[in-house]
N, CA, C and O atoms as CSV, one atom per row, in Angstrom:
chain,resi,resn,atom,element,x,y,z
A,1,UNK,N,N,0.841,-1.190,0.000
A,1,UNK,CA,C,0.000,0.000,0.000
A,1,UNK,C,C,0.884,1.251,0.000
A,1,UNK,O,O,1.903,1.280,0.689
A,2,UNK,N,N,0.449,2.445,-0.881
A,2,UNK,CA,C,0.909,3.240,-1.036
A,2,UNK,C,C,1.599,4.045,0.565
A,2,UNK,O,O,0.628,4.270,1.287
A,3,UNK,N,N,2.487,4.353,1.031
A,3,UNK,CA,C,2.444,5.431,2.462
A,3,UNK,C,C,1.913,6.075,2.441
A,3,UNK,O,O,1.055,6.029,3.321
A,4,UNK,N,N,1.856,7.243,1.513
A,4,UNK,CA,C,0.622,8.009,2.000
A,4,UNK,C,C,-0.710,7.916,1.924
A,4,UNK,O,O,-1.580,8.778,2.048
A,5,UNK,N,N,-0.775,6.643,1.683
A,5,UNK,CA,C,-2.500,6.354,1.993
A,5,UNK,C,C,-2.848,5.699,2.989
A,5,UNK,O,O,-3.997,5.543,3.402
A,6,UNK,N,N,-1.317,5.050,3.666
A,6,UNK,CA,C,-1.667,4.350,4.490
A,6,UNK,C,C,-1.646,5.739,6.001
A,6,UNK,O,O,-2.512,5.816,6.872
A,7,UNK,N,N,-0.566,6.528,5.893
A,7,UNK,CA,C,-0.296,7.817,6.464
A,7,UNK,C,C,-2.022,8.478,6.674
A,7,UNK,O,O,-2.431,8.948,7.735
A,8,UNK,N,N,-2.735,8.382,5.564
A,8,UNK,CA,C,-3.919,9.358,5.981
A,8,UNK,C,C,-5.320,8.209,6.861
A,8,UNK,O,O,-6.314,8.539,7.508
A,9,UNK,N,N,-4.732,6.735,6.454
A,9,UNK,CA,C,-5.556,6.350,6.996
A,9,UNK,C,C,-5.340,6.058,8.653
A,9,UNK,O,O,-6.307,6.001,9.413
A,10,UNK,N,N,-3.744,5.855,9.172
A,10,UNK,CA,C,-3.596,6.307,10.636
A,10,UNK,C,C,-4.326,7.462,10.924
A,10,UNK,O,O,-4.846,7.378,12.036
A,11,UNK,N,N,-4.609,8.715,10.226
A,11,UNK,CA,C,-5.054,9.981,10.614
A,11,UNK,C,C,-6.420,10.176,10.706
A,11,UNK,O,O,-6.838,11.286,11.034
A,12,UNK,N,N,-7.439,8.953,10.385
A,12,UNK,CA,C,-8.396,8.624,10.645
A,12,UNK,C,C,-8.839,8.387,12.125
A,12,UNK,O,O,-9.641,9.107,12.719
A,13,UNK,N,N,-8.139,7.151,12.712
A,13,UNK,CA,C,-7.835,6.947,13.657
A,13,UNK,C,C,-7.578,8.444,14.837
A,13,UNK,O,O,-7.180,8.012,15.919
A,14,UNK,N,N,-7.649,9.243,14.840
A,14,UNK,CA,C,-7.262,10.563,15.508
A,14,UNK,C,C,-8.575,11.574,15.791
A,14,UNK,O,O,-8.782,12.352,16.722
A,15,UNK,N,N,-9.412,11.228,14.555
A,15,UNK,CA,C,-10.498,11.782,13.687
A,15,UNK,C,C,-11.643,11.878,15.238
A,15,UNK,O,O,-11.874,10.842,15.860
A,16,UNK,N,N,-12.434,13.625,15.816
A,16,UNK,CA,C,-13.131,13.734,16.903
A,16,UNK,C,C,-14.489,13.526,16.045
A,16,UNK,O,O,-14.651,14.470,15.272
A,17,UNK,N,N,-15.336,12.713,15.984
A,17,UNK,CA,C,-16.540,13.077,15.225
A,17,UNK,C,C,-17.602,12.588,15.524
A,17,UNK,O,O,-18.292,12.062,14.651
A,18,UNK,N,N,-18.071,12.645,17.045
A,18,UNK,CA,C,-19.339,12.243,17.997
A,18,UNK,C,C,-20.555,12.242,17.268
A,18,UNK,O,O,-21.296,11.296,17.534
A,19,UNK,N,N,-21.025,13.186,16.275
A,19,UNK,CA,C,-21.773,13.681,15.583
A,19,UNK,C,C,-22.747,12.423,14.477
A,19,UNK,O,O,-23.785,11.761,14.461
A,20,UNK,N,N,-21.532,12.724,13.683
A,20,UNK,CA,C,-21.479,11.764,12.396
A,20,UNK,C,C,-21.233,10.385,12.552
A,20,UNK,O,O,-21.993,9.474,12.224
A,21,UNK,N,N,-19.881,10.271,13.190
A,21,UNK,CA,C,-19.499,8.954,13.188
A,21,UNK,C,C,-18.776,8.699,12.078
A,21,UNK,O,O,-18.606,7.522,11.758
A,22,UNK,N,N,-18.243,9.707,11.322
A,22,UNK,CA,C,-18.027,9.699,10.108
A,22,UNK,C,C,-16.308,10.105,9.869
A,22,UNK,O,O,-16.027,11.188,9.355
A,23,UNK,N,N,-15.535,9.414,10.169
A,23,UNK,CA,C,-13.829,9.347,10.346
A,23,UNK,C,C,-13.040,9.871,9.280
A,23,UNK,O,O,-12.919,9.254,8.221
A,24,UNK,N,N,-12.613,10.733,9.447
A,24,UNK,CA,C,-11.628,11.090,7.400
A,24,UNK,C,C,-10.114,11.360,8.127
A,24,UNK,O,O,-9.967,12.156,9.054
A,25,UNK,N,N,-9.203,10.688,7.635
A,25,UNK,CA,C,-8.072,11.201,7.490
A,25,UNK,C,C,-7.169,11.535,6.082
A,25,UNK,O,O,-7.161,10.881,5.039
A,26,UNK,N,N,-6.370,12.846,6.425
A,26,UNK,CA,C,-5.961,13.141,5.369
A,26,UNK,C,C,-4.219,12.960,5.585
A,26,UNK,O,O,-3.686,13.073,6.689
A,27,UNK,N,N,-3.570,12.700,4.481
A,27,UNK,CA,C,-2.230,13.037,4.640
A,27,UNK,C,C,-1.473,13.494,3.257
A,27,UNK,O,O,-1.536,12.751,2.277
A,28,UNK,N,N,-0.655,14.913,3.194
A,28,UNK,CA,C,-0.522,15.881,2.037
A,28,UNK,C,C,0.988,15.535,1.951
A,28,UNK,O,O,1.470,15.244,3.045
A,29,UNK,N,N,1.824,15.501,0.921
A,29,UNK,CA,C,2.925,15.514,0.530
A,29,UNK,C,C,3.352,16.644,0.212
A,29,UNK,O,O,2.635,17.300,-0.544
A,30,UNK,N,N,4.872,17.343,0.761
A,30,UNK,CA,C,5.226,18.829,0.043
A,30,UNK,C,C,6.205,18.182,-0.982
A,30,UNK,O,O,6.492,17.003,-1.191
A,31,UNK,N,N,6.644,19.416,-1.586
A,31,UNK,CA,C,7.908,19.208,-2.457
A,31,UNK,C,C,8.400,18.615,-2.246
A,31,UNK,O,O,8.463,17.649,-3.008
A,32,UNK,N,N,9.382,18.629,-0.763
A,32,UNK,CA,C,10.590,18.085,-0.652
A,32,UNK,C,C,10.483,16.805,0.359
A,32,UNK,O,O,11.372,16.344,1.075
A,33,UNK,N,N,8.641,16.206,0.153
A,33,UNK,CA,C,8.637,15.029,0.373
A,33,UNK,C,C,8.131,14.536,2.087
A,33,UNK,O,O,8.196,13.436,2.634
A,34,UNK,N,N,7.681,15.725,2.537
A,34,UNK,CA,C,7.448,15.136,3.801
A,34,UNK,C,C,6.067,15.685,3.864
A,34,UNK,O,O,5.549,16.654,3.309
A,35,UNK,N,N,5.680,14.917,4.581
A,35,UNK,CA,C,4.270,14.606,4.777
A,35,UNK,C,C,3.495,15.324,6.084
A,35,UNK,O,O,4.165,15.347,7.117
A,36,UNK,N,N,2.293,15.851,6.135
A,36,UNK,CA,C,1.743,15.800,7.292
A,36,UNK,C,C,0.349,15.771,7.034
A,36,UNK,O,O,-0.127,16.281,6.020
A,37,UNK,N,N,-0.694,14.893,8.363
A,37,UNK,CA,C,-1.649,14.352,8.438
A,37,UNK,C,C,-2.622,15.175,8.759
A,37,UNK,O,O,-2.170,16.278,9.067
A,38,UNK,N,N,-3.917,15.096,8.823
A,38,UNK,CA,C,-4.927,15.752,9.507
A,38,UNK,C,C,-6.080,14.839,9.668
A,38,UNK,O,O,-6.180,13.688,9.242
A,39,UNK,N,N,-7.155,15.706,10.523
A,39,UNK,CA,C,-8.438,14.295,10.588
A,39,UNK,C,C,-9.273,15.606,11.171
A,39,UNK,O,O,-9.092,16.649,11.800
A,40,UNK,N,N,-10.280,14.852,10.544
A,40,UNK,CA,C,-11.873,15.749,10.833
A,40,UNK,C,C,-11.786,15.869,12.207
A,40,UNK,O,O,-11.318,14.949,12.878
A,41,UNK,N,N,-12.306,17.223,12.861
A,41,UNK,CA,C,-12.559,17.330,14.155
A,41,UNK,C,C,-13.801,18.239,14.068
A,41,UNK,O,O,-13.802,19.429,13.756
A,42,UNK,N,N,-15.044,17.338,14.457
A,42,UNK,CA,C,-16.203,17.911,14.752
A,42,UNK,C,C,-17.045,18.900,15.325
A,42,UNK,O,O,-16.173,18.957,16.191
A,43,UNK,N,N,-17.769,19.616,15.637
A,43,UNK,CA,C,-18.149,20.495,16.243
A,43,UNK,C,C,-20.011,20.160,16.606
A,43,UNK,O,O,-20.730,19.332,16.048
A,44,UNK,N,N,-20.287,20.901,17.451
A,44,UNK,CA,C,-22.187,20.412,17.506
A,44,UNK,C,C,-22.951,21.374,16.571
A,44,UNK,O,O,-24.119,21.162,16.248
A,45,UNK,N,N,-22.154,22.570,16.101
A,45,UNK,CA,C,-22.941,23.156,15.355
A,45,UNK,C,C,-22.359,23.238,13.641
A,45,UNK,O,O,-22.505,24.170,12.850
A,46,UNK,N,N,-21.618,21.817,13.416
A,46,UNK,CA,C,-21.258,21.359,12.409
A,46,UNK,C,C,-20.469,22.653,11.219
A,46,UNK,O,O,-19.490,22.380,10.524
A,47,UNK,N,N,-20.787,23.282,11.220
A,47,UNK,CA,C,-20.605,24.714,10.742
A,47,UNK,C,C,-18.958,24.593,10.310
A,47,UNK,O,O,-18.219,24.481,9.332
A,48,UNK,N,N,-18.955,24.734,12.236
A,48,UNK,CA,C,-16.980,25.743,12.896
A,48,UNK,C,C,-16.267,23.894,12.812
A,48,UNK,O,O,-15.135,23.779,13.283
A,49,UNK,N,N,-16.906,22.638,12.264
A,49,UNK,CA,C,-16.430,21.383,12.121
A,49,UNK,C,C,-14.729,21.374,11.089
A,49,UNK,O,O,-14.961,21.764,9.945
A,50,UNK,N,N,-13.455,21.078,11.274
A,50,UNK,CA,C,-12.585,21.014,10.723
A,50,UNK,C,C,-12.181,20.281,9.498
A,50,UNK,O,O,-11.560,19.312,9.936
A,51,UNK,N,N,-12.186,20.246,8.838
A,51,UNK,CA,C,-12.038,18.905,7.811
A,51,UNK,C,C,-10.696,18.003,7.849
A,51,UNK,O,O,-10.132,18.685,8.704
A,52,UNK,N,N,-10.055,17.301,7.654
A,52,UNK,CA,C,-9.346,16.391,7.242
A,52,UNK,C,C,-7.947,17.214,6.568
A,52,UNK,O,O,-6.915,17.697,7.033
A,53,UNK,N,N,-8.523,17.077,5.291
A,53,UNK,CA,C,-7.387,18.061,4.763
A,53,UNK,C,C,-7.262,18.956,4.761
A,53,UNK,O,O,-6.410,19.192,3.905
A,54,UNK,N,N,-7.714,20.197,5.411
A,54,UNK,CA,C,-7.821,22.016,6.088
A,54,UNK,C,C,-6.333,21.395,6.592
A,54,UNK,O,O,-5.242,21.598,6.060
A,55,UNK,N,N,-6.625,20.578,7.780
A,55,UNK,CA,C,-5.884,20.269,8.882
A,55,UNK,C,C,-4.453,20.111,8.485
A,55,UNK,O,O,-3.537,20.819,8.904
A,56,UNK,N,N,-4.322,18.988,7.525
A,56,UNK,CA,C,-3.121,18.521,7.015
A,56,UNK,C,C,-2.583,19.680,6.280
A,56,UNK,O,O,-1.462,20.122,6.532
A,57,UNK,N,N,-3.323,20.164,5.411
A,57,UNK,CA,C,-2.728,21.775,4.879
A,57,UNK,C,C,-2.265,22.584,5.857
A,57,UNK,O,O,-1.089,22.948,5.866
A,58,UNK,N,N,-3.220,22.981,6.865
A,58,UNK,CA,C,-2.874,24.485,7.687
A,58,UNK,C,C,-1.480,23.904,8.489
A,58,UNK,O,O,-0.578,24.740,8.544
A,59,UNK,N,N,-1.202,22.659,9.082
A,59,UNK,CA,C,-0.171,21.832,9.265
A,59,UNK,C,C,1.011,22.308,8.885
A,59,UNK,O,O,1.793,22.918,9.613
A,60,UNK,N,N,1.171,22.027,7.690
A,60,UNK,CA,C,1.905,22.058,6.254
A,60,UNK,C,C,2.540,23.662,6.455
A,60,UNK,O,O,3.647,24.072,6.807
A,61,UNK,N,N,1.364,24.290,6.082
A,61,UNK,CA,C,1.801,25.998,5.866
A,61,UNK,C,C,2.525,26.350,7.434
A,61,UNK,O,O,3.652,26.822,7.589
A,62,UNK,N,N,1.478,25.955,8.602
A,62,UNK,CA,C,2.595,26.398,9.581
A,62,UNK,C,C,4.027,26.348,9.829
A,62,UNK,O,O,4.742,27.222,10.319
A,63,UNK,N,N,4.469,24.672,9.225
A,63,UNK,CA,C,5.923,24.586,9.248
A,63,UNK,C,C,6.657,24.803,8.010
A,63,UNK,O,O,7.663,24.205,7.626
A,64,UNK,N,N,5.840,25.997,7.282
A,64,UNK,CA,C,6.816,26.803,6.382
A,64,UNK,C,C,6.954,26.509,4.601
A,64,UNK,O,O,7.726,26.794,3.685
A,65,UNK,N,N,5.418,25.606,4.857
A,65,UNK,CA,C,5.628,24.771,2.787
A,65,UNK,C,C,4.081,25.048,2.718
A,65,UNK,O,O,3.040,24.929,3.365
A,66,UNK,N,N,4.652,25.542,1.382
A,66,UNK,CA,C,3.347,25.970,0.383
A,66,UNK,C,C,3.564,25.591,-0.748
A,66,UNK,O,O,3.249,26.335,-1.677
A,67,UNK,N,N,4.357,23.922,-1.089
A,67,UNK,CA,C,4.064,23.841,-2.241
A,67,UNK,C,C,4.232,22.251,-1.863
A,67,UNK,O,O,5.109,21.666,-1.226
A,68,UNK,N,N,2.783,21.687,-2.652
A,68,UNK,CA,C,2.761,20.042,-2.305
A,68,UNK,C,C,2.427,19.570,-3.977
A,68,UNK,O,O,2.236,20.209,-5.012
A,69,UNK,N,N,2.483,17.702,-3.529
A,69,UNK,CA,C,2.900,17.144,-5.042
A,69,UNK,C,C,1.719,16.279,-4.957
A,69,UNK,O,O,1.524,15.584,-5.954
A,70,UNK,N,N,0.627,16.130,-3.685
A,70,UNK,CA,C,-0.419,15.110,-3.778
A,70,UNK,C,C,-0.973,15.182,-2.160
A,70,UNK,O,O,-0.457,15.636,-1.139
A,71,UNK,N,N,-1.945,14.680,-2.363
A,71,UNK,CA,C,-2.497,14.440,-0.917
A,71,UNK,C,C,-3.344,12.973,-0.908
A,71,UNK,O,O,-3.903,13.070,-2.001
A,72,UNK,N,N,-3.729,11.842,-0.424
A,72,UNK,CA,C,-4.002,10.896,-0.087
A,72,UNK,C,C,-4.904,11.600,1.158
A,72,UNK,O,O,-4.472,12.316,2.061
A,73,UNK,N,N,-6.569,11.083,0.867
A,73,UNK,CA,C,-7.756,11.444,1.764
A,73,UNK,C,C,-8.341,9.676,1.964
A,73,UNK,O,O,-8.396,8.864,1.040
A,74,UNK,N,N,-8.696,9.429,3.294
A,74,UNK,CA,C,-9.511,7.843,3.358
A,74,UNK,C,C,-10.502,8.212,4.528
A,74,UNK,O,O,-10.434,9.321,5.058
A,75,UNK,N,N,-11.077,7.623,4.774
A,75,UNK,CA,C,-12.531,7.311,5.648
A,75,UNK,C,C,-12.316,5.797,6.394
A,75,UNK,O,O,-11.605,4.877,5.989
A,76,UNK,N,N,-13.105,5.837,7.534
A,76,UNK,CA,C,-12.835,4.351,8.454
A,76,UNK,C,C,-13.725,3.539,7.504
A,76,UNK,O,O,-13.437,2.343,7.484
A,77,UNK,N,N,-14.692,3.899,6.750
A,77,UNK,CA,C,-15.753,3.379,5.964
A,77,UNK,C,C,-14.785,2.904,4.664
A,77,UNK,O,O,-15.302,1.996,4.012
A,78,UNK,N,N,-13.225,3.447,4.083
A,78,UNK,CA,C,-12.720,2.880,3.263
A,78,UNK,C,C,-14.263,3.327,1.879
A,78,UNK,O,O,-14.980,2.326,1.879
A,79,UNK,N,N,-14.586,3.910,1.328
A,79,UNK,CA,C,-15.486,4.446,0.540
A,79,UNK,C,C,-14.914,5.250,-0.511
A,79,UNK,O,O,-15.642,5.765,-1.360
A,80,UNK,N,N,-13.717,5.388,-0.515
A,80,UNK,CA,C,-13.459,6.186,-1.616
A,80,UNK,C,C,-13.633,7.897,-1.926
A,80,UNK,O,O,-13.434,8.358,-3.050
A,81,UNK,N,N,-14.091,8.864,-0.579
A,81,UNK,CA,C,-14.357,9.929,-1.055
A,81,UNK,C,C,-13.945,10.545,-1.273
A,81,UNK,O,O,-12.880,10.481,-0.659
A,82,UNK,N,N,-13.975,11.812,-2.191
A,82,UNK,CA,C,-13.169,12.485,-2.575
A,82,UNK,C,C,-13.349,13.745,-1.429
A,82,UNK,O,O,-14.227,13.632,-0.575
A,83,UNK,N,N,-12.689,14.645,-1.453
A,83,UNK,CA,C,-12.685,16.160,-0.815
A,83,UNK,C,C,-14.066,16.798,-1.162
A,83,UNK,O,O,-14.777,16.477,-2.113
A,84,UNK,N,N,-14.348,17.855,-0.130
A,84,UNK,CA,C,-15.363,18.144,-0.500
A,84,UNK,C,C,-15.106,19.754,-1.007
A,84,UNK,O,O,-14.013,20.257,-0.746
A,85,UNK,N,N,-15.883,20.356,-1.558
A,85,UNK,CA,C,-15.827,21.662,-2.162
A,85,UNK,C,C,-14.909,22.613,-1.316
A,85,UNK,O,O,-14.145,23.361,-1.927
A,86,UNK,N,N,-14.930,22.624,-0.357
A,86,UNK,CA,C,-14.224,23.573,0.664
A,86,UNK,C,C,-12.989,23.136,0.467
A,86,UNK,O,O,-12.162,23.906,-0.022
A,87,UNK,N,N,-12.650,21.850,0.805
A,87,UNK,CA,C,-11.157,21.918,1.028
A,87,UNK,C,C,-10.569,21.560,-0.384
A,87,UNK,O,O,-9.405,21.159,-0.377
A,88,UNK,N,N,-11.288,21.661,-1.736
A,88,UNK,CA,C,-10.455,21.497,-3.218
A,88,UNK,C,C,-10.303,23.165,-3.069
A,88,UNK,O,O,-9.170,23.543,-2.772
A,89,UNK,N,N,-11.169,24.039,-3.218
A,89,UNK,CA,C,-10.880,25.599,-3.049
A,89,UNK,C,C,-9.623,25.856,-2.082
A,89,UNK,O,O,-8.820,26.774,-2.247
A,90,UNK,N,N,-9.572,24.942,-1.086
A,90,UNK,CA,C,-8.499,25.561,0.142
A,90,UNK,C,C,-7.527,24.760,-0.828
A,90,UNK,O,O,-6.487,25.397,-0.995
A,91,UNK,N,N,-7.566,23.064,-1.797
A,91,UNK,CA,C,-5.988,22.860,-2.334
A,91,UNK,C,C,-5.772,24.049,-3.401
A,91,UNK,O,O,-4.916,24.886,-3.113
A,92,UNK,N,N,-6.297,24.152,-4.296
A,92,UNK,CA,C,-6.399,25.294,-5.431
A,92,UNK,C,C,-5.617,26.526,-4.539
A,92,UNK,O,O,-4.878,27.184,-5.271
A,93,UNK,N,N,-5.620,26.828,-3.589
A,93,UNK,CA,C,-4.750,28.303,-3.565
A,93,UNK,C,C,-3.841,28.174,-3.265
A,93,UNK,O,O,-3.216,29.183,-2.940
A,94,UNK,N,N,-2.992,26.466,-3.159
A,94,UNK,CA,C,-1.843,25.842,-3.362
A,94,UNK,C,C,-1.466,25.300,-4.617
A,94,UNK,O,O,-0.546,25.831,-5.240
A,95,UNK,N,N,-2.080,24.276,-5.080
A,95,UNK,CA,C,-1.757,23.891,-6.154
A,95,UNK,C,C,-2.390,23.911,-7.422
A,95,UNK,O,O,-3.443,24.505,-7.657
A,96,UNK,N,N,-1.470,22.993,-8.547
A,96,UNK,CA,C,-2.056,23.486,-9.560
A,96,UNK,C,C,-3.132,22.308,-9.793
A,96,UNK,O,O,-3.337,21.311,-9.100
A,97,UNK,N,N,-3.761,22.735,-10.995
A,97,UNK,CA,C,-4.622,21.453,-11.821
A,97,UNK,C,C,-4.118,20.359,-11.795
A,97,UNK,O,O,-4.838,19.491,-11.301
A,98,UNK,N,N,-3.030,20.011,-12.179
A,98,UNK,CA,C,-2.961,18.813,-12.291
A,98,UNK,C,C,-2.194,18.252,-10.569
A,98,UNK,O,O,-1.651,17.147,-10.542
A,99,UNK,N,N,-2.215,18.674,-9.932
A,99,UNK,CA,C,-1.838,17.637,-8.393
A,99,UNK,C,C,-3.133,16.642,-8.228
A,99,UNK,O,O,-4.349,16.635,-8.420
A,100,UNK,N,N,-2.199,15.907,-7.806
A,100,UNK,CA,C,-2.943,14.621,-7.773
A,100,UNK,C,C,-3.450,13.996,-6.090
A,100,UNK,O,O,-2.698,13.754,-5.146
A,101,UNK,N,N,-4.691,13.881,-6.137
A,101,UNK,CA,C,-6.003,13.318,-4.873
A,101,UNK,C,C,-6.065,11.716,-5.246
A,101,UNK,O,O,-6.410,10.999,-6.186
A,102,UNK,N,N,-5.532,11.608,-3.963
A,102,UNK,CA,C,-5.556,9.957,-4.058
A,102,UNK,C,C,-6.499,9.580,-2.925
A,102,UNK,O,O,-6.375,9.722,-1.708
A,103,UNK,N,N,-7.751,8.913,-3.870
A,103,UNK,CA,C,-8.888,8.278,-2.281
A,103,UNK,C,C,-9.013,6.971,-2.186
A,103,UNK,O,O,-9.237,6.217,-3.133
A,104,UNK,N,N,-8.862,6.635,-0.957
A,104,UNK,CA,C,-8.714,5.350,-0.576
A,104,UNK,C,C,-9.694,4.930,-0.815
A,104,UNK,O,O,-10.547,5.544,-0.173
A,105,UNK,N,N,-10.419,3.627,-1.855
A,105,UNK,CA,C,-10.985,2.835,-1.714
A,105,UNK,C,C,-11.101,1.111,-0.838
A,105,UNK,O,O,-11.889,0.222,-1.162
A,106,UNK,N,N,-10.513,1.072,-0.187
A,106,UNK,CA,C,-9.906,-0.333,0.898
A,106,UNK,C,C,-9.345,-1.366,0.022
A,106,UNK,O,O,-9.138,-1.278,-1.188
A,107,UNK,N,N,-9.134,-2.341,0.793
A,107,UNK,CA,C,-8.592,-3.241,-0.157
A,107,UNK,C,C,-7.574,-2.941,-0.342
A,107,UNK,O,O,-7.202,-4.067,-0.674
A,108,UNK,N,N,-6.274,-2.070,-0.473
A,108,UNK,CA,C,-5.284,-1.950,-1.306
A,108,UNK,C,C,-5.662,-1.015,-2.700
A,108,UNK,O,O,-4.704,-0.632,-3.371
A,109,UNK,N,N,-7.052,-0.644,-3.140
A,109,UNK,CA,C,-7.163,-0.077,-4.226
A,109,UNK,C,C,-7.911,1.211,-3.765
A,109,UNK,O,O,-8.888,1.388,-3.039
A,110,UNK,N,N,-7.122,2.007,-4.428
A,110,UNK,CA,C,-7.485,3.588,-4.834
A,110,UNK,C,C,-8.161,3.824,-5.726
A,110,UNK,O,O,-8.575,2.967,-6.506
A,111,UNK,N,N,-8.583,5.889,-5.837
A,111,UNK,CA,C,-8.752,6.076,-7.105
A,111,UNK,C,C,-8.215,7.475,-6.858
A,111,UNK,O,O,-8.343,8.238,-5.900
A,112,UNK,N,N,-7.403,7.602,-8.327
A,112,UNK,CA,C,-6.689,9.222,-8.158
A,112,UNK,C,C,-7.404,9.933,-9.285
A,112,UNK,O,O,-8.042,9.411,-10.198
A,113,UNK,N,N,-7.161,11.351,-9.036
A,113,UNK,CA,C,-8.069,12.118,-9.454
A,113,UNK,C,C,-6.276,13.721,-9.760
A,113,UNK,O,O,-5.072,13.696,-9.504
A,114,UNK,N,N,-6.987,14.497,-10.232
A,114,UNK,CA,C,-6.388,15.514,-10.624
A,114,UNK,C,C,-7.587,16.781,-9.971
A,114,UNK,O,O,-8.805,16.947,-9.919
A,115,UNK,N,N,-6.646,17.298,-9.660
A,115,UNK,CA,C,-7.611,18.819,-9.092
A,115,UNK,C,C,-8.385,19.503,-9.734
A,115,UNK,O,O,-9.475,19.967,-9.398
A,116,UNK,N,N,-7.533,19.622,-11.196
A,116,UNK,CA,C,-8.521,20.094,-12.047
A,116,UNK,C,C,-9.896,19.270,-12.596
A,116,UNK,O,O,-10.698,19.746,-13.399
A,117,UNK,N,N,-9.977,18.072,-12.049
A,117,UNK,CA,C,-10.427,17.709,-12.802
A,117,UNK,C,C,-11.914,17.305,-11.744
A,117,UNK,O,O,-13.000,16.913,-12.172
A,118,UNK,N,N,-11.575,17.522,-10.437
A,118,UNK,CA,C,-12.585,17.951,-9.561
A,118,UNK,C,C,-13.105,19.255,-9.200
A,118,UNK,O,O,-14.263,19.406,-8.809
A,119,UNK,N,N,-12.369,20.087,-9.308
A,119,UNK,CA,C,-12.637,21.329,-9.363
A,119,UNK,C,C,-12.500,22.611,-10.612
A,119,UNK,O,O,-12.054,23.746,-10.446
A,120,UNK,N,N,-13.002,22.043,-11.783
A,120,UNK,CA,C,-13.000,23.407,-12.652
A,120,UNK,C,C,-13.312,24.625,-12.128
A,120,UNK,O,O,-13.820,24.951,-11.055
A,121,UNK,N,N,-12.800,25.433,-13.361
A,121,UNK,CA,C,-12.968,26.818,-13.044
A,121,UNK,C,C,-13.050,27.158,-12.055
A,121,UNK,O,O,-14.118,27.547,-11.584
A,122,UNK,N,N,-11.983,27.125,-11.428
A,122,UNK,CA,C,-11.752,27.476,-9.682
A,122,UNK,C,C,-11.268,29.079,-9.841
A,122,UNK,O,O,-10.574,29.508,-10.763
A,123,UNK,N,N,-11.857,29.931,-8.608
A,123,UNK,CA,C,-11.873,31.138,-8.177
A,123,UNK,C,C,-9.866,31.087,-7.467
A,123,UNK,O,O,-9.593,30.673,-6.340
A,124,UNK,N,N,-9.190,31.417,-8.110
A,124,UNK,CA,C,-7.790,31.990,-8.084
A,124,UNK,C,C,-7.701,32.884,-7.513
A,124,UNK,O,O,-8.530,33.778,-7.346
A,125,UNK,N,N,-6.385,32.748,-7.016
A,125,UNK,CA,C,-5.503,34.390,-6.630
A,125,UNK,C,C,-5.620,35.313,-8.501
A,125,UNK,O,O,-5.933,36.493,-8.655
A,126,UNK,N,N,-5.385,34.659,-9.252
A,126,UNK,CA,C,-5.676,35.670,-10.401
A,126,UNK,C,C,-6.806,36.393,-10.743
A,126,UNK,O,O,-6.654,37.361,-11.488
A,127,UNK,N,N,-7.697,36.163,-10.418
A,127,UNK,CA,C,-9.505,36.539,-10.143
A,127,UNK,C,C,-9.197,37.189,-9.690
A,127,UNK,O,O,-9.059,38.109,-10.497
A,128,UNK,N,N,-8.759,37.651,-8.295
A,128,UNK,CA,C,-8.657,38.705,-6.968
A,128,UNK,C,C,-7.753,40.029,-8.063
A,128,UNK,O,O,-8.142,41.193,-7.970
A,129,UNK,N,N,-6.763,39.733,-8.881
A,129,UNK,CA,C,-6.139,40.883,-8.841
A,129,UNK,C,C,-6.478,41.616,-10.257
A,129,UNK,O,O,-6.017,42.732,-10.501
């Protein structure tokens, strides 16, 4: 199994989500190859709820990297999901179209995806200026 899929699925395991019941871990690759994890942390008014990969990103940027080559997202359910609208907008003001989302389907089998190709016509830093 890939590490970083196996990396986001330890980060499941971490995952606060009384609510749902619903476990996501994420784990993001930078440039120069190192990794860090995140996992949903819930809230009661679901709203101020953290996502998975926010986590592993805001992670990332704190210790100084803003430029990654992939991220690997899984669920305790092993389901395959992809990111949800919020956090492809939060990869997009990192990367480009083509970085690559790898979702754990169990088993040993994935499915990868390209950013662009989940998120067209995404709202840019070039829009803003």
């Amino acid at each position: 199994m890939d590490s970083l899929v196996e990396a986001a699925r330890e980060a499941t395991e971490s995952s606060y989500a009384p609510y749902s019941e619903y476990y996501v871990g994420a784990a993001v690759q930078t440039a120069d190859g190192t990794v860090f994890t995140g996992c949903n942390v819930e809230n009661a008014n679901y709203s101020n709820s953290l996502h998975a990969e926010e986590v592993a990103i805001g992670s990332a940027v704190r210790a100084g990297h803003q430029e990654f080559t992939r991220i690997a997202v899984s669920t305790a359910a092993r389901d395959g999901q992809t990111p949800c609208g919020m956090c492809r907008q939060t990869l997009t003001e990192f990367c480009d179209e083509e970085f690559q989302v790898v979702c754990d389907e169990g088993d040993g089998e994935v499915t990868e995806y390209r950013l662009g190709d989940l998120l067209p016509a995404t709202i840019s830093r070039e829009d803003l200026e």
